[in-house]
C-alpha positions in Angstrom: 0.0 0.0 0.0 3.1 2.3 1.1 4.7 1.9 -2.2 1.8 2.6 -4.6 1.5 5.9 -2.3 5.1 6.6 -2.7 4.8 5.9 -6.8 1.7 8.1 -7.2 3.4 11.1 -5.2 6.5 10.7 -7.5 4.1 10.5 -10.9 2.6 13.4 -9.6 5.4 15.5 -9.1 7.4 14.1 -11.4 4.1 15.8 -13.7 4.6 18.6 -12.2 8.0 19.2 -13.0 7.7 18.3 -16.7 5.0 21.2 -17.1 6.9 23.9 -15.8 10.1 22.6 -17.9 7.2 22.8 -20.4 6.5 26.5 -19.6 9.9 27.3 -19.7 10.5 26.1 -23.2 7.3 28.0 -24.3 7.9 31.0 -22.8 11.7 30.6 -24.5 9.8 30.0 -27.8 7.5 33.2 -28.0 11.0 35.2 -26.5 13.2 34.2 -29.3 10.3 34.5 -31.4 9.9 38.5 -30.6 13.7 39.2 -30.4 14.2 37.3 -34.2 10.8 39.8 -35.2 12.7 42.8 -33.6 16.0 42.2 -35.1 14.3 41.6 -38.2 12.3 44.7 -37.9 15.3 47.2 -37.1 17.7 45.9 -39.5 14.9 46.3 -41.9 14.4 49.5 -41.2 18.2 50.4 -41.5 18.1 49.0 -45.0 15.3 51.0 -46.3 17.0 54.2 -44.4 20.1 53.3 -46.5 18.9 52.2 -49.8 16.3 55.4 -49.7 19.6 58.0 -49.2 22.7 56.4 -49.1 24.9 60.0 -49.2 23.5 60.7 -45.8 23.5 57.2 -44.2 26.8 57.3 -45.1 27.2 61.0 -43.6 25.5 60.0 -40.6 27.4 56.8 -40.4 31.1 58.2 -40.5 29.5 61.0 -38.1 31.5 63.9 -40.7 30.1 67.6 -39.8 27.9 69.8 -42.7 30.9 71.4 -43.5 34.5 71.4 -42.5 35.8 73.3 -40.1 37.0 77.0 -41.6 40.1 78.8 -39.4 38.3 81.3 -37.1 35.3 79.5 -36.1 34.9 77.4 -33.3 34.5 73.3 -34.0 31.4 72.0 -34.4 30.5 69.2 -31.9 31.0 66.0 -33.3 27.8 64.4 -34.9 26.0 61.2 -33.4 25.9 58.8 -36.5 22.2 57.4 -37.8 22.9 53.9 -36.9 23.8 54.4 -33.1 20.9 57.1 -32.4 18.3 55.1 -34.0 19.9 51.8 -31.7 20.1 54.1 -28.7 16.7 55.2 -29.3 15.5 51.6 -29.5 17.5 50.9 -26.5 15.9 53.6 -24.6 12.5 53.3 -25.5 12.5 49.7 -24.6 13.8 50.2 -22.0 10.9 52.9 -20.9 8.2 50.4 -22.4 9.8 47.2 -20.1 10.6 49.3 -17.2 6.9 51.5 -17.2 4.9 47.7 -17.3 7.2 46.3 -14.9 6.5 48.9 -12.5 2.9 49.2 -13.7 2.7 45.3 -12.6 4.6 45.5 -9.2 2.6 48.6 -8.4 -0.9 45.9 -8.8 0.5 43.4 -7.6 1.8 45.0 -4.2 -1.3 47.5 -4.4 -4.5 44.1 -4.1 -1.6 42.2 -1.6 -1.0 39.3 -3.7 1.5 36.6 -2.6 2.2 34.4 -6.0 0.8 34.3 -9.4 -1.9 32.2 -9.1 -3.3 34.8 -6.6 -2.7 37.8 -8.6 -4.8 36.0 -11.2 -7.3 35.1 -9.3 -7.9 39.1 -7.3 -7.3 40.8 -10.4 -10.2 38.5 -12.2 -12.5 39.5 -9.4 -12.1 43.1 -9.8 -12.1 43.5 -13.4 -15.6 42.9 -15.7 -16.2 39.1 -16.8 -16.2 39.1 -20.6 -19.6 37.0 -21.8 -19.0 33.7 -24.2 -20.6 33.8 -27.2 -21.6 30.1 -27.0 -23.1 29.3 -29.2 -21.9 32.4 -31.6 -24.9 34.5 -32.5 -23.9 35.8 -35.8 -21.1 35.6 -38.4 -17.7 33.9 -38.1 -16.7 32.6 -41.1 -15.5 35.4 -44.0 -14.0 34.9 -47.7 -12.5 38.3 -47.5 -11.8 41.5 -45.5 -14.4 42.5 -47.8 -17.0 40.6 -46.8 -16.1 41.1 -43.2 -16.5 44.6 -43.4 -19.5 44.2 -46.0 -21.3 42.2 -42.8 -20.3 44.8 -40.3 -21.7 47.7 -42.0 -24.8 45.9 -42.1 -24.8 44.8 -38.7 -24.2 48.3 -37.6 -27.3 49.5 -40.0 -29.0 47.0 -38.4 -28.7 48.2 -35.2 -29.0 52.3 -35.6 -32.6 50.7 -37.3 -33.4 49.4 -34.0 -32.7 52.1 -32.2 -34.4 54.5 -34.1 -37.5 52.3 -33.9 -37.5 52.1 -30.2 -36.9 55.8 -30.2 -40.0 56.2 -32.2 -42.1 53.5 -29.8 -41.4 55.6 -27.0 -42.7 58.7 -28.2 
């Protein structure tokens, strides 16, 4: 009796462990997922800058002033090139987007006293509005085109104004 108590404990945890080794390779997934979409997305963007005006990519890339310096006037300050302002921009601003929803999180998560995760989950979905399930769906779901999707929402929405003008004209 002992042992099949011992073996159910150890299938159990041994479960246990396998799902958050699981999680972890997710969660590695979807993060190498967004940094390979990133890269892609800045050196992209650096490619177009260049191949659109490749004289002052260049300019901006060797960091060489408008003009060169004449005796008698002071030097200019030396120039940022395009590449490192555009990566210190996206260095900054990530760091301002991770940074302000970090701290937009902590300041929750210490603010309804929650002591793990599955806490947090559970206060924050008491306070926030329960979204209704459309079970079974009530109208459209399947669409040929964007056309036809926005076709049946402008109808929809015709639909509706319909109605309420109707009941606006019951109550009078």
């Amino acid at each position: 009796m002992e042992n099949s108590l011992t073996t159910e404990s150890s299938i159990s945890s041994n479960d246990v462990t396998k799902k958050e080794d699981n999680k972890f390779w997710e969660t590695l997934f979807l993060g190498s997922i967004a940094a390979v979409g990133l890269l892609f997305g800045f050196s992209n963007g650096i490619s177009l800058a260049k191949k659109n005006d490749e004289t002052a990519f260049n300019k901006g890339l060797m960091m060489l002033p408008d003009r060169p310096n004449q005796p008698g006037t002071p030097k200019p300050p030396p120039m940022e090139s395009g590449v490192r302002l555009a990566t210190r921009a996206l260095g900054l601003g990530s760091l301002y987007a991770f940074g302000g929803v970090g701290i937009l999180s902590a300041l929750i998560w210490f603010g309804i006293g929650a002591k793990n995760l599955k806490d947090f989950r559970q206060k924050v979905g008491e306070k926030l509005p329960r979204i209704p399930r459309n079970d079974p769906p009530q109208g459209r779901t399947e669409f040929e085109s964007f056309r036809d999707l926005f076709t049946y929402l402008a109808e929809e929405s015709e639909k509706e104004k319909k109605l309420k003008e109707n009941e606006k004209n019951d109550t009078r």
